[in-house]
C-alpha positions as CSV (number, residue, x, y, z in Angstrom):
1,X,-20.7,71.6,29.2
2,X,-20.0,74.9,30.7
3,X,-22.0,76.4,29.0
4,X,-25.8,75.6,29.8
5,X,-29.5,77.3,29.8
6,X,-30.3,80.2,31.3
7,X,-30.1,80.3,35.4
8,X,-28.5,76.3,35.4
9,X,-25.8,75.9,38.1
10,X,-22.4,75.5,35.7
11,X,-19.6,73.2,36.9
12,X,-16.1,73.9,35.0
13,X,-14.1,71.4,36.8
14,X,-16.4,68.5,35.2
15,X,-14.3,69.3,31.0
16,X,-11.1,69.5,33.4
17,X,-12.0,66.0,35.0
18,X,-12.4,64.6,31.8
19,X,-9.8,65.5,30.2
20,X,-7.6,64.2,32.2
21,X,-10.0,60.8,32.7
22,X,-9.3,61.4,29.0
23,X,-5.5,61.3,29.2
24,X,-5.4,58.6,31.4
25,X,-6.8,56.5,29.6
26,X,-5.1,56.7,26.5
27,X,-1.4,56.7,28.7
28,X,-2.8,52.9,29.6
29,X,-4.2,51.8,26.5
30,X,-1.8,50.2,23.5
31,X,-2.4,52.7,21.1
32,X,-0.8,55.2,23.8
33,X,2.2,53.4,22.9
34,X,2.8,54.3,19.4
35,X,5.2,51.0,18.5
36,X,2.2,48.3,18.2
37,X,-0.1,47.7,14.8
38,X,-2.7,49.3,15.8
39,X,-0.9,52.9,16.6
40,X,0.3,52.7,13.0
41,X,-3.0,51.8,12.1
42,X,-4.3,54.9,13.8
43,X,-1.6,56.9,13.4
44,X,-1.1,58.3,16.7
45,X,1.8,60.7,17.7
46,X,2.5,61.2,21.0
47,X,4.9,64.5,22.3
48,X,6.5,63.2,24.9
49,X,6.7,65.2,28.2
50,X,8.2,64.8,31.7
51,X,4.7,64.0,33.1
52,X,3.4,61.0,31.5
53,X,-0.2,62.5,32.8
54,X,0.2,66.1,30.7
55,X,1.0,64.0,27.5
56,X,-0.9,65.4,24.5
57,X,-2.0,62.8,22.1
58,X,-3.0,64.0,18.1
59,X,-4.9,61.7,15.6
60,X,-3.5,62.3,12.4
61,X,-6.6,61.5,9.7
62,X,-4.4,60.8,7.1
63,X,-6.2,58.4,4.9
64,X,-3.6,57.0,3.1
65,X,-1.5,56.6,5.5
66,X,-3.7,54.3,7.6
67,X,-5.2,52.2,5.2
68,X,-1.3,51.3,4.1
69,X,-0.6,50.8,7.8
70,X,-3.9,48.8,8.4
71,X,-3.0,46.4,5.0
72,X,0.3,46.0,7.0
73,X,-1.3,44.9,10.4
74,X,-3.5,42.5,8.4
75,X,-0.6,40.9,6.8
76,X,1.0,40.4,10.3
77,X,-1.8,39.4,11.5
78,X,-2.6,36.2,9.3
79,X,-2.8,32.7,11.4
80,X,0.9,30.9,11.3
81,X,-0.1,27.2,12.1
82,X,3.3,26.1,13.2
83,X,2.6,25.3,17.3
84,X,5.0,25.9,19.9
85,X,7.4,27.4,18.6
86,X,9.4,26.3,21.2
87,X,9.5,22.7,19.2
88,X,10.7,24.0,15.9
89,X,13.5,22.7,14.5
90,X,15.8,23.4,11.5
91,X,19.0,23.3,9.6
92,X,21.3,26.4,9.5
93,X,22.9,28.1,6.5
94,X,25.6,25.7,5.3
95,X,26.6,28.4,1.7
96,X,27.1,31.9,1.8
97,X,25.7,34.1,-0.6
98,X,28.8,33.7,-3.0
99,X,28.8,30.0,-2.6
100,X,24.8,30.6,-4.0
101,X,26.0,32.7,-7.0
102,X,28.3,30.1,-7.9
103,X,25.7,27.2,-7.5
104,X,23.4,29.5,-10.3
105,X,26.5,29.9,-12.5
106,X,27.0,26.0,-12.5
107,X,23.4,25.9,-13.4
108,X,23.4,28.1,-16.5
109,X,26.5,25.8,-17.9
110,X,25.3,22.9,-17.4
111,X,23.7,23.1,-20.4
112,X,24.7,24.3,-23.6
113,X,21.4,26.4,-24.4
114,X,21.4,28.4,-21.5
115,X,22.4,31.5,-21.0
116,X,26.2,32.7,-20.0
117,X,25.7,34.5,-17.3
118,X,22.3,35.0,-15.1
119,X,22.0,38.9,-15.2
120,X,18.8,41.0,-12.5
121,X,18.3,44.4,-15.0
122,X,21.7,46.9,-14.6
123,X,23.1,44.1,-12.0
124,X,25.6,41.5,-13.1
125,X,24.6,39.3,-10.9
126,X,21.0,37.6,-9.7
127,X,19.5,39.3,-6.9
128,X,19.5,36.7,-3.7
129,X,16.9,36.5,-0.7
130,X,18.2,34.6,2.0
131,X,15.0,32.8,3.6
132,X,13.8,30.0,6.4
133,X,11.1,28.2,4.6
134,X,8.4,26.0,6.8
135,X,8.4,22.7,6.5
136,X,6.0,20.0,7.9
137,X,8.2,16.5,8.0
138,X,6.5,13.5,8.7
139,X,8.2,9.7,9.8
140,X,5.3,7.2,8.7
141,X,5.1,3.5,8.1
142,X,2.9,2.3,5.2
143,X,1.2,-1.4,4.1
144,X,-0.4,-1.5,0.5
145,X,-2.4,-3.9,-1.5
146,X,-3.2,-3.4,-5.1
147,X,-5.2,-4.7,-8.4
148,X,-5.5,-3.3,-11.6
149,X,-5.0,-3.8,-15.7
150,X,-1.8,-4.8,-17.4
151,X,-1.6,-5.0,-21.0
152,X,-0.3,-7.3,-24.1
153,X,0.1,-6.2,-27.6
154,X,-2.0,-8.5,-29.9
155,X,-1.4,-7.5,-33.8
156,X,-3.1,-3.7,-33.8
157,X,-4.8,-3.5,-30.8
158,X,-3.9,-4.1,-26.8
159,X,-5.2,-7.4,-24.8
160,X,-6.1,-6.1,-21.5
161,X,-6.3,-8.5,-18.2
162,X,-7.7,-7.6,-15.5
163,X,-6.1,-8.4,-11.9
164,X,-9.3,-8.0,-10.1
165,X,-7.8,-9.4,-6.5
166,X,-5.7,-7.3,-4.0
167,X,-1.9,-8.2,-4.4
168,X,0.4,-7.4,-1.7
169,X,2.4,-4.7,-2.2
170,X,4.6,-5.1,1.0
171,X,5.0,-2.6,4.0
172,X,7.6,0.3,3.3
173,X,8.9,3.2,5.6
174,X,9.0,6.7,4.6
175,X,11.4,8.7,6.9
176,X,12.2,11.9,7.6
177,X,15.1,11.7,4.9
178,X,12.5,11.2,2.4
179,X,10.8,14.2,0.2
180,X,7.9,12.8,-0.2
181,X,7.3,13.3,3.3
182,X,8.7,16.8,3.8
183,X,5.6,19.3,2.6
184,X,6.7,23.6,2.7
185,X,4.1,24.4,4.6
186,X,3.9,28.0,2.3
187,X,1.5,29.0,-0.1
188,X,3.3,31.5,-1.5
189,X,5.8,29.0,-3.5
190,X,5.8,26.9,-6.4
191,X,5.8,23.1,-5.1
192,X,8.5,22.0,-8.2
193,X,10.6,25.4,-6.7
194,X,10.3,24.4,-3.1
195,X,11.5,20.9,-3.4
196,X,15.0,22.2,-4.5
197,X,15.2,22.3,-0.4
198,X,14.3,18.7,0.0
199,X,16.0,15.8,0.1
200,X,18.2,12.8,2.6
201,X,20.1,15.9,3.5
202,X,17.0,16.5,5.7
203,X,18.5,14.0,8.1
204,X,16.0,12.1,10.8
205,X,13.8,13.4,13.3
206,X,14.7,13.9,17.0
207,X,13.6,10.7,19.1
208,X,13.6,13.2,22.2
209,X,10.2,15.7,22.4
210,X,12.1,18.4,25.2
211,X,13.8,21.7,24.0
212,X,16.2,24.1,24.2
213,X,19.9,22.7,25.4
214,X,19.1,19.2,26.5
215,X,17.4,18.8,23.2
216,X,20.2,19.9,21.4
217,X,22.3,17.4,23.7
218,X,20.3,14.1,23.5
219,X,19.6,14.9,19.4
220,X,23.5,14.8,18.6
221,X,23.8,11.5,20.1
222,X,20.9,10.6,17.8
223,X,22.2,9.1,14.6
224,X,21.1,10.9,11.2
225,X,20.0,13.9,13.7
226,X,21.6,17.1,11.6
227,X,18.7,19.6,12.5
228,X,19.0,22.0,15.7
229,X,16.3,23.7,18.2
230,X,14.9,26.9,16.5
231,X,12.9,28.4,18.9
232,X,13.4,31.9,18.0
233,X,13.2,33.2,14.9
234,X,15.1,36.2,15.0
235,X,18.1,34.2,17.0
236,X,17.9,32.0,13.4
237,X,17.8,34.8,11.1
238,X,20.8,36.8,13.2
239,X,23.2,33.4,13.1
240,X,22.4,33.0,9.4
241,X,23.2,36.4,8.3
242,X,26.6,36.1,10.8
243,X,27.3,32.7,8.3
244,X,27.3,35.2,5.4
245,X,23.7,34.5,4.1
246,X,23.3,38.2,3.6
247,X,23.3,41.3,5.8
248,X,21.5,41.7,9.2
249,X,18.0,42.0,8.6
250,X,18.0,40.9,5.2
251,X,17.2,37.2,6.1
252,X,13.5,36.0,5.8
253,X,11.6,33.7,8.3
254,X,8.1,32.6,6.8
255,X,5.6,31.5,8.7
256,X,3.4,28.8,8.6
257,X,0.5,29.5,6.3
258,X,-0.5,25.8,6.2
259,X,-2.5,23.4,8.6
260,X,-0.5,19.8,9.4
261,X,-3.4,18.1,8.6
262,X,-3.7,19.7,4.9
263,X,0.2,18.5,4.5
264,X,-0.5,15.1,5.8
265,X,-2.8,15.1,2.6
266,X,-0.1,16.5,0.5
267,X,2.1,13.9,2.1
268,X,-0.3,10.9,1.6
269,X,-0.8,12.0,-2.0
270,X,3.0,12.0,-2.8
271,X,3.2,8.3,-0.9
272,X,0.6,6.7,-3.4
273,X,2.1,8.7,-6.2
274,X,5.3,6.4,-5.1
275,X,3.5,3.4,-4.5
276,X,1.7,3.5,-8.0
277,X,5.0,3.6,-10.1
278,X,6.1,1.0,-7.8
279,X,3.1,-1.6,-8.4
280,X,3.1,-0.2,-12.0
281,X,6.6,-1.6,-12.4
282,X,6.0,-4.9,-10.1
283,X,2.8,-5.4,-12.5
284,X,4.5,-5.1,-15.7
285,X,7.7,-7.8,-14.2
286,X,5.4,-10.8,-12.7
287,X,3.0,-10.7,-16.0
288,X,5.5,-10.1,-18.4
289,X,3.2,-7.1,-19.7
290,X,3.6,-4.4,-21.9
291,X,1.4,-1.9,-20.2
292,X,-0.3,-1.3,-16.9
293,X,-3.2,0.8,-16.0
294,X,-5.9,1.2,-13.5
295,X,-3.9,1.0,-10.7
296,X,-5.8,1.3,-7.5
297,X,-3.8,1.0,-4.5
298,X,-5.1,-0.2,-0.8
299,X,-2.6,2.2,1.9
300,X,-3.0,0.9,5.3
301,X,-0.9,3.6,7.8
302,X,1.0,1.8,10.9
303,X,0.5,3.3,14.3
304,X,3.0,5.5,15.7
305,X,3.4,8.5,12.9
306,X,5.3,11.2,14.1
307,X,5.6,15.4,12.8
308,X,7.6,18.0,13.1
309,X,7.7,21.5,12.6
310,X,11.0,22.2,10.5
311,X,13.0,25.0,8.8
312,X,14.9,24.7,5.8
313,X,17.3,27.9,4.5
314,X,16.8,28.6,0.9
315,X,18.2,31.4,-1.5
316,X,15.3,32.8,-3.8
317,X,17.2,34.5,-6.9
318,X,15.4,36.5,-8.9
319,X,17.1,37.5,-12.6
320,X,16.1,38.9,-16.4
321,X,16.5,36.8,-19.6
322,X,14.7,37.7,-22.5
323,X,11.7,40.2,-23.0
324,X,8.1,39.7,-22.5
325,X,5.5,41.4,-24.0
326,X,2.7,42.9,-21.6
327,X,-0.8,43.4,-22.0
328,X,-0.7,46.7,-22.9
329,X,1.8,46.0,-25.7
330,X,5.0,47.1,-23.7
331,X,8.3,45.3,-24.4
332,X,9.5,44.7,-20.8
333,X,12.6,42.2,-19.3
334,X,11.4,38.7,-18.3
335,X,11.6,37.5,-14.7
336,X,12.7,34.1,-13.6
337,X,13.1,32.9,-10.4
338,X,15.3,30.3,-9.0
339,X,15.4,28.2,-5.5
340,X,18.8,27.0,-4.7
341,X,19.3,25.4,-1.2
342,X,21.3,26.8,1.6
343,X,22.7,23.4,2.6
344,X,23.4,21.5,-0.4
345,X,23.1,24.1,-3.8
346,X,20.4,21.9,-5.4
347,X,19.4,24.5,-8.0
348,X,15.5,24.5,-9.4
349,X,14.3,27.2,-11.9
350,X,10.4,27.7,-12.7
351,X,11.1,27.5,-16.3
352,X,13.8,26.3,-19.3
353,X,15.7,29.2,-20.8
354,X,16.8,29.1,-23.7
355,X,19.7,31.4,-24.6
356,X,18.5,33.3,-28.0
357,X,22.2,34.7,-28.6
358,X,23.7,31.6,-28.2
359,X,21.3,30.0,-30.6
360,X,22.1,32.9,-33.2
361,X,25.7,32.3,-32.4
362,X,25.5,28.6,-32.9
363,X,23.6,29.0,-36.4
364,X,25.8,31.2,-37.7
365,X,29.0,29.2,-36.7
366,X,27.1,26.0,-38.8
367,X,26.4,28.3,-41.4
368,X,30.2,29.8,-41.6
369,X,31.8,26.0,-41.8
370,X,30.3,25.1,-45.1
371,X,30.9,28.6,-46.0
372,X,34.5,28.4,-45.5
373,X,35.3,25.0,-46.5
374,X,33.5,25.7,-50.6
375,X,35.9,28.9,-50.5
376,X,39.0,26.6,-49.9
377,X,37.2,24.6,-52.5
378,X,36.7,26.9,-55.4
379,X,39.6,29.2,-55.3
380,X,40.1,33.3,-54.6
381,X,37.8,33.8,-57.6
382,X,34.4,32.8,-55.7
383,X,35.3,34.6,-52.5
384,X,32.8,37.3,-52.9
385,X,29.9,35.2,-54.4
386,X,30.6,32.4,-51.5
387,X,30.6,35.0,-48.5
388,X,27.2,37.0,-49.9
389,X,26.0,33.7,-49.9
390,X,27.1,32.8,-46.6
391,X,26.0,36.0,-44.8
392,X,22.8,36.1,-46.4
393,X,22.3,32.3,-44.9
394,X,23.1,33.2,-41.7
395,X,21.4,36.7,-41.3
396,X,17.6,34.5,-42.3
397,X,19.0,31.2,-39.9
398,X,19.8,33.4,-37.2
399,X,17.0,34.9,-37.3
400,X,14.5,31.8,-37.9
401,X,16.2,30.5,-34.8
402,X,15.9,33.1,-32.5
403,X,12.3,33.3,-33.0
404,X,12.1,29.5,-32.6
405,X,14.4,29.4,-29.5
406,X,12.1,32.4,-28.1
407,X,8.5,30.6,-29.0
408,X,10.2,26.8,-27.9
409,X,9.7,27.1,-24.1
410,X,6.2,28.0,-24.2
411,X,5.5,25.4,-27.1
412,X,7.1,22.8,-24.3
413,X,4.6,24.6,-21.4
414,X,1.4,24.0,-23.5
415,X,2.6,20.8,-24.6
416,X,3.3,19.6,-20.9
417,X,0.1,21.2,-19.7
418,X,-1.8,19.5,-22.5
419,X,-0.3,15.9,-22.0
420,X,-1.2,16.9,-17.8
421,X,-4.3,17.3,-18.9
422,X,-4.9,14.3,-20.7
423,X,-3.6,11.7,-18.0
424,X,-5.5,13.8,-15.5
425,X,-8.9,13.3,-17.1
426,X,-7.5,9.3,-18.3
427,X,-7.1,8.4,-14.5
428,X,-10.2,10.1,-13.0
429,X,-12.5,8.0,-16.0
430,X,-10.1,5.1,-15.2
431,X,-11.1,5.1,-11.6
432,X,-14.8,5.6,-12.6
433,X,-14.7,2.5,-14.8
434,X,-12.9,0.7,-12.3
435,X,-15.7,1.5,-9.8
436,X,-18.2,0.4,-12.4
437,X,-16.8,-2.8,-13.2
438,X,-17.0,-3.9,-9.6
439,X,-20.4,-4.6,-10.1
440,X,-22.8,-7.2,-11.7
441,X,-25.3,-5.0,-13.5
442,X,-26.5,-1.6,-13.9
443,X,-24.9,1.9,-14.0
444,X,-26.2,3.4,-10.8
445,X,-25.1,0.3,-9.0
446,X,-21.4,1.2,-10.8
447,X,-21.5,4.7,-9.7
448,X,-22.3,3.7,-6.0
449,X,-19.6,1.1,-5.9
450,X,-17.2,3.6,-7.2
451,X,-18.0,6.2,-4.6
452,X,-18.1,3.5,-2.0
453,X,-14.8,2.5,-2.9
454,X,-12.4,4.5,-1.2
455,X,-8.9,3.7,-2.8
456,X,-11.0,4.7,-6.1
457,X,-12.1,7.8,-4.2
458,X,-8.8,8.0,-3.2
459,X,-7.2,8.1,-7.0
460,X,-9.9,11.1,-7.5
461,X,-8.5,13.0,-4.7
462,X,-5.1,12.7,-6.5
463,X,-6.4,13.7,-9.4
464,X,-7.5,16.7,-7.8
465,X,-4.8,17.6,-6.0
466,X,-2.3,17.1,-9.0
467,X,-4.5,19.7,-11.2
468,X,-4.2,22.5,-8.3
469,X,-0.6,21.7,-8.0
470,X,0.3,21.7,-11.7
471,X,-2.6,24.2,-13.6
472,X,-1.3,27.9,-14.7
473,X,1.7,27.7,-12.1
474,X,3.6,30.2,-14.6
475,X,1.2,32.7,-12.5
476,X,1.4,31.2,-8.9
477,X,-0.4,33.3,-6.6
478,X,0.1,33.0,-2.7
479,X,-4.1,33.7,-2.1
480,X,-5.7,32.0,-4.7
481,X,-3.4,29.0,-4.5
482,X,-4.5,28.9,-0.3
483,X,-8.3,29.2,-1.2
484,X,-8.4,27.1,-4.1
485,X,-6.7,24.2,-1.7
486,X,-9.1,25.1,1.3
487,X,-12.0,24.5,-1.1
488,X,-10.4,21.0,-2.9
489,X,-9.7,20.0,1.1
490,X,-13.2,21.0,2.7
491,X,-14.9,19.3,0.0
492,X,-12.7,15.8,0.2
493,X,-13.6,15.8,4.0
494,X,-17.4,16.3,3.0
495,X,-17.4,13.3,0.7
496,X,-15.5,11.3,3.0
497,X,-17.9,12.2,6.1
498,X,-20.5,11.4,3.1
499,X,-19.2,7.6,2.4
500,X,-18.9,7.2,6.5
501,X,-22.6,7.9,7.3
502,X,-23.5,5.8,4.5
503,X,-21.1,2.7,5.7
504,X,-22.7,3.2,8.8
505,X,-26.2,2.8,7.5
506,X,-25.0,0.0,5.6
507,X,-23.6,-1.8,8.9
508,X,-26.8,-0.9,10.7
509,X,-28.3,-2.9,7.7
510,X,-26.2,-5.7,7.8
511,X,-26.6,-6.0,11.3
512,X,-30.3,-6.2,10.8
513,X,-30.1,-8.8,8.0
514,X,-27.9,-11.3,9.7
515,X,-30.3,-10.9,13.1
516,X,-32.9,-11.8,10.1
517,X,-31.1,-14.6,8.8
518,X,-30.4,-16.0,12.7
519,X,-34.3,-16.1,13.3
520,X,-34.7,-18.0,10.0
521,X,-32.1,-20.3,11.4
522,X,-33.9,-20.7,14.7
523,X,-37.1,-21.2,13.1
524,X,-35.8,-24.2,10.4
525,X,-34.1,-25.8,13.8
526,X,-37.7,-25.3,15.2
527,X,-39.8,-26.5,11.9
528,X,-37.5,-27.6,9.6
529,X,-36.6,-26.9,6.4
530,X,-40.3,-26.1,5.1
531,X,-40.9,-23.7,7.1
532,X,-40.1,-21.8,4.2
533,X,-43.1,-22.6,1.6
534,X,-45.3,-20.4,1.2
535,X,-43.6,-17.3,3.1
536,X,-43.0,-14.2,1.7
537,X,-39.3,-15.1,1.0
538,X,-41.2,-17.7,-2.0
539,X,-43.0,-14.8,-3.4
540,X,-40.3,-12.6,-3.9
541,X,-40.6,-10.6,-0.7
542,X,-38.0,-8.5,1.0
543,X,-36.4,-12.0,1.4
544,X,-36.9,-13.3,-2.1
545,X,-35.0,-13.8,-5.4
546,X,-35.5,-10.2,-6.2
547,X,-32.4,-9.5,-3.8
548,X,-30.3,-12.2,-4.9
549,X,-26.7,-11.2,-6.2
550,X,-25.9,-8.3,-3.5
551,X,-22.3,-9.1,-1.8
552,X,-22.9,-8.2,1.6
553,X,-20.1,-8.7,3.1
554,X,-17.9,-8.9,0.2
555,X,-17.1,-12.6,0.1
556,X,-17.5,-12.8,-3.5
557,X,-15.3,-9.7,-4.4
558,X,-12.2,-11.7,-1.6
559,X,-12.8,-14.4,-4.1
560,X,-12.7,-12.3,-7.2
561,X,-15.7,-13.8,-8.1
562,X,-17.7,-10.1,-8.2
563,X,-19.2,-10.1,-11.6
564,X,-20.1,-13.3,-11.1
565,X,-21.7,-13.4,-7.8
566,X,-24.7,-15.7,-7.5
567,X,-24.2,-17.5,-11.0
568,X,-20.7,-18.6,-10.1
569,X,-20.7,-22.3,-9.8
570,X,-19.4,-24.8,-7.2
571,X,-16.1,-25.8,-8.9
572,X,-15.4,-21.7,-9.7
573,X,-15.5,-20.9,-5.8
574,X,-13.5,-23.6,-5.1
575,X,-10.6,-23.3,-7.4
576,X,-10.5,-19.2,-6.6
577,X,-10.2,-20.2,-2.7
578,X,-7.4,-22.1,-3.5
579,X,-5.7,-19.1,-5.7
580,X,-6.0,-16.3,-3.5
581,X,-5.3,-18.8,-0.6
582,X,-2.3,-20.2,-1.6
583,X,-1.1,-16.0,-2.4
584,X,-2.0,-15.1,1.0
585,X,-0.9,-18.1,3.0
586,X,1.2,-16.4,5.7
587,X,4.0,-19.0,5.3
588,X,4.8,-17.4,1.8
589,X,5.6,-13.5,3.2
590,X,8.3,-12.5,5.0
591,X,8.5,-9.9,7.4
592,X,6.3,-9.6,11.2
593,X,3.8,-7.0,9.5
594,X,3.6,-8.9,6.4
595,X,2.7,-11.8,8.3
596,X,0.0,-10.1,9.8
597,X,-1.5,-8.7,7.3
598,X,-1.3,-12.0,5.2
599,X,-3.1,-14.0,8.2
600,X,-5.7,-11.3,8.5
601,X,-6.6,-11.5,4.7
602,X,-6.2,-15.7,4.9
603,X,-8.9,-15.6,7.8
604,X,-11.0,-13.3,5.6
605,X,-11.1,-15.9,2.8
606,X,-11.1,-19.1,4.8
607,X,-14.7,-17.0,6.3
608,X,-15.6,-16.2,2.6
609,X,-15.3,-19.6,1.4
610,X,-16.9,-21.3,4.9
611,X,-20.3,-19.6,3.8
612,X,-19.9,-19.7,0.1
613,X,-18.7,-23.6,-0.4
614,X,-21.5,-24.8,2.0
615,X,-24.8,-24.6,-0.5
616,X,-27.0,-24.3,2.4
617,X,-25.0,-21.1,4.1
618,X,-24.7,-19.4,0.1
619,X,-28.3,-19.3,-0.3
620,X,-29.1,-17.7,2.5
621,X,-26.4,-15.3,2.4
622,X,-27.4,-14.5,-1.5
């Protein structure tokens, strides 16, 4: 700038002015600073003078360095969906590190297979990471109803009948103390591995919503209340590691990577996974069945669900057993990984091990017996003959078994995985058949009813949600794992807005066919009953017999009566009004809710059979 064109009027204080302008501004900014994410981003050194205005600030273009510093600052930077975290609560370290060790060592003998001790490369002990997983905990009451198959053996083959009616199921309260309500709210975790921190040690949630002291006093006058106020990370990291969870700074707090509303699905699916089993076993008790299948559950949620935010400690060990062969053909040590809890030493490993020395050991002891008892046997004489024998045995045993105690875990993986498979695909055809068979005629019409049909749709999110939680987790990874569930949950919420636009167009329909079906009412009170000859509805109009055997409003289905519909006779409705009414007759349940729900479904029927026992009212309503 001071230099300019021939006979131009120069001005050397403007460079001086803006430099400093210059320095000014970057004393002000955040990256002036030097100790935020985006001056190790930059990397920006700063030489530190008595004048903050004469400080002279260098960019240092070192590639490498800032694109490791800028992965960092995106790692920090990820969303954490936990909320105030001024209303996080938790439970603190109850075991010490050594307390851990020894929960592992009562793992490995526990079992006579595994190995002696649990050994991380040249340590002698596993390597421990003293961590605060997230936790979303949920306190929720839940109603079902039910139908489905159950089963009878008859000579080769399987009589199945089919309970085509909802059953109650009863109301049942899942609690803070329960693990199917308590969802790690981390992608980065195996689910199996993260519910060794589950469990009634949980405790219930605080009835109080405040913070900080008085929380802490009206929560320990709270029965069942063992979790305390966790505000502050760091605060819970520093107490842990005075408890003896490890050395300061060593202890982990994860953040939340996962939205409460993607848990509450997590949650709902481990609810009906409970329910099912429960229905399975009441179906197979009342009908004295062999078998049960096609269970399809109706979950009705109670107002006032409540959620909390909650940490839970946890020692992740990492140790070697065995070898594993890489890609490349390198002979390397395999990693396992273990989840022991910090409050009660529940112990969960990813895999099985199988100890191959123990194995060896044991075949050559079996091997040595009858070895030892046909020496006593046959005299001094056959010593020599007897222990070439025996050695030669037990050198081709031991090694037979160490092969087959080396291949056996990952025959037992494929064979899980394959038998996951199976019922996978079994339950989402199950719940297409089911959907199909709730219909007179057609296979369209079976396909609509089963997308319609939202406990079926229901099973098929299930389904879905079981194959991301179970498929290839031997290679868990945090990202893939959080995309893949993004996808399975933005697509759910698709198909559900899907199946609520279409029951809205359906009530809009309905609500046009029953102002229809009042006209025709006020014009037979007007003409009388022959009004009707000759109308369209006698030709086979839009009124006609061509739409006879569509269940509106689902009377025939309350009846059971659905693959009948129009061709059920007079006698049929009436004896299936008096079977589902006399099992939904609010006198038989006990309970307030039960009751409730009982009279609802009773006023359903009495409705149902109202239209469908009066000949008149079922013809226009078919």
């Amino acid at each position: 700038l001071a230099v300019g064109p021939a006979g131009a009027r120069r001005r050397p204080d403007r460079p001086r002015a803006m430099l400093r302008g210059a320095r000014e501004l970057a004393r002000r900014l955040p990256l002036a600073s030097g100790s935020g994410p985006s001056s190790r981003a930059w990397g920006v050194t700063a030489s530190s003078r008595d004048d903050a205005r004469d400080s002279t600030w260098t960019p240092r273009w070192n590639c490498r360095q800032r694109r490791d510093a800028a992965t960092s600052s995106r790692e920090d930077t990820r969303p954490c969906y936990g909320g105030d975290a001024r209303n996080h609560i938790g439970l603190e370290f109850k075991l010490t590190a050594d307390d851990a060790q020894r929960a592992l060592r009562k793992w490995a003998n526990a079992k006579p297979f595994r190995p002696w001790s649990l050994v991380d490369g040249d340590r002698r002990e596993p390597t421990l990471r003293p961590v605060f997983l997230p936790y979303w905990v949920f306190d929720v009451t839940v109603s079902v109803k039910y139908r489905g198959k159950v089963g009878f053996d008859a000579g080769e083959k399987k009589e199945w009948v089919e309970v085509d009616t909802w059953r109650d199921g009863g109301t049942t309260t899942y609690d803070s103390t329960r693990s199917e309500v308590q969802v790690c709210a981390s992608f980065a975790h195996r689910r199996d591995l993260a519910a060794a921190v589950t469990g009634a040690h949980v405790g219930r949630l605080p009835t109080t919503g405040a913070v900080g002291q008085n929380q802490n006093q009206n929560s320990s006058t709270d029965a069942g209340v063992t979790m305390v106020p966790m505000p502050d990370p760091t605060d819970a990291a520093l107490r842990a590691a005075r408890s003896g969870a490890g050395p300061p700074g060593s202890v982990e707090v994860e953040r939340y990577g996962m939205k409460r509303s993607l848990a509450w699905e997590l949650a709902s699916r481990r609810i009906r996974e409970t329910e099912r089993a429960k229905v399975r076993r009441k179906l197979l008790e009342s009908h004295k069945a062999t078998y049960a299948k096609d269970v399809v559950l109706d979950v009705e949620l109670h107002p006032g669900r409540r959620v909390r935010a909650v940490r839970l400690p946890c020692y992740i060990a990492r140790f070697t057993h065995g070898e594993l062969q890489g890609v490349d053909n390198k002979i390397s040590d395999a990693v396992h990984h273990a989840f022991v809890c910090g409050h009660t030493g529940n112990v969960a490993v990813h895999d099985e091990i199988v100890c191959q020395n123990k194995v060896r050991a044991l075949t050559v002891l079996a091997c040595s017996v009858p070895g030892l008892a046909a020496a006593y046997a046959f005299g001094p004489e056959h010593y020599g003959t007897i222990a070439a024998q025996t050695v030669g045995a037990s050198a081709v045993l031991s090694t037979v078994s160490g092969i087959v105690a080396r291949q056996l875990p990952r025959v037992a993986r494929e064979r899980e995985e394959a038998e996951r498979v199976a019922d996978e695909e079994s339950a989402f055809a199950a719940a297409m058949r089911h959907g199909a068979a709730s219909v007179g005629s057609g296979d369209g019409a079976g396909v609509k009813a089963a997308w319609m049909d939202e406990p079926v749709q229901q099973r098929r999110d299930d389904v879905e949600w079981g194959r991301w939680k179970e498929t290839d987790k031997g290679n868990w990874d945090e990202h893939k794992r959080e995309e893949w569930a993004a996808s399975i949950w933005q697509w759910q919420k698709i198909r559900r807005r899907e199946r609520e636009e279409r029951r809205r167009a359906e009530e809009i329909m309905r609500a046009r066919m029953e102002e229809a079906e009042r006209r025709d009412e006020e014009k037979e009170k007007r003409w009388g009953p022959g009004w009707r000859t000759g109308g369209p509805r006698a030709r086979g109009g839009p009124g006609g017999s061509s739409s006879r055997g569509r269940d509106v409003k689902g009377y025939y289905r309350l009846l059971g009566l659905h693959k009948k519909t129009h061709r059920a006779t007079a006698e049929e409705i009436k004896a299936a009004y008096r079977r589902e009414a006399m099992e939904w007759h609010p006198d038989k349940h006990q309970g307030t809710d039960a009751k409730e729900r009982a009279a609802r479904t009773f006023r359903q029927l009495q409705k149902a059979y109202q239209v469908l026992g009066n000949q008149q009212e079922r013809d226009v309503y078919d």
